[in-house]
Structure formats: structure tokens, C-alpha cells
N, C-alpha and C positions, 0 to 999 in steps of 0.2 A: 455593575455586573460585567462579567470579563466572556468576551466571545470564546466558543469554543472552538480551538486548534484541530486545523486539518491535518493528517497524515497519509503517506501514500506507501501503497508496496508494490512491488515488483513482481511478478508472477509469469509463469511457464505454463503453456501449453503442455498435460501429462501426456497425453494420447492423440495424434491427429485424429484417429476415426471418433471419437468424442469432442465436439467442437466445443462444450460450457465446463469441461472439468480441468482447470487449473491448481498448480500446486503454488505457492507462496515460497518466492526467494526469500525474499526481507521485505521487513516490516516496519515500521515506527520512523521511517525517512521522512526528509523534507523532501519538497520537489525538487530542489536545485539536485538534493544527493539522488533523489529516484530517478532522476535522466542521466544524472552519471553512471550511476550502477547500469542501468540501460543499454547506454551507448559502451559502455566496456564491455558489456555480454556481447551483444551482437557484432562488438570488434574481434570476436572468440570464434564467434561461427555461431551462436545461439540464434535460433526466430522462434516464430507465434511467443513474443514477449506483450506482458499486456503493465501499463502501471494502473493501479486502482487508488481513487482518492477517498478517504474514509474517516469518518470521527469519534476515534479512540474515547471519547468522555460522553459521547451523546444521548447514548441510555442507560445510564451509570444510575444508579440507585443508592438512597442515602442523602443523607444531607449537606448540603453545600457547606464547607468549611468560612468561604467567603462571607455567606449569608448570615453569619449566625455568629 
């Protein structure tokens, strides 16, 4: 059985006076690329950057192609 792959995105702060409501830069990055993207925003003048790490396959519905 094959572990399930993390992915991570990158996300903005929409509004300072809203401290939980983030928009999504990009998506479906590894880490190494989600601290690059990262570190080049904030080489921009960007802050409140947050990455989020998340599992694209985790509650995927249907049946394992693996499995079967």
C-alpha cells in the first residue's frame, strides 16, 4: 500500500482586520517549491504569507486502483 503524498500551498492574508481568512496563491507544490515561491514573495514586499501542508488523496472516495 503506497503512503499518501503531502502537498503544500501558499497563501495570503485577504484582509488584516480578518485575522483566519486567507486566499490561496498556489497549490499542489512540494515543499522545497512552496519555500521558494515563499521566499520570492516576500523578496517582493509581500507579508502575513502562511504555507499550509495538506493531503490532496486523503478523503478521496472510490476505489483504490492499487487495491484491486
Amino acid at each position: 500500500m503506497t503512503e499518501t503524498q503531502n502537498k503544500f500551498r501558499v497563501m495570503i492574508l485577504e484582509d488584516p482586520n480578518i485575522p483566519d481568512k486567507y486566499l490561496c496563491i498556489q497549490d499542489g507544490l512540494t515543499k522545497d517549491a512552496a519555500f521558494e515561491l515563499l521566499e520570492m514573495l516576500r523578496d517582493q514586499g509581500k507579508t502575513d504569507l502562511e504555507i499550509e501542508e495538506y493531503y490532496p488523496d486523503e478523503n478521496r472516495l472510490g476505489r483504490n486502483a492499487e487495491l484491486h
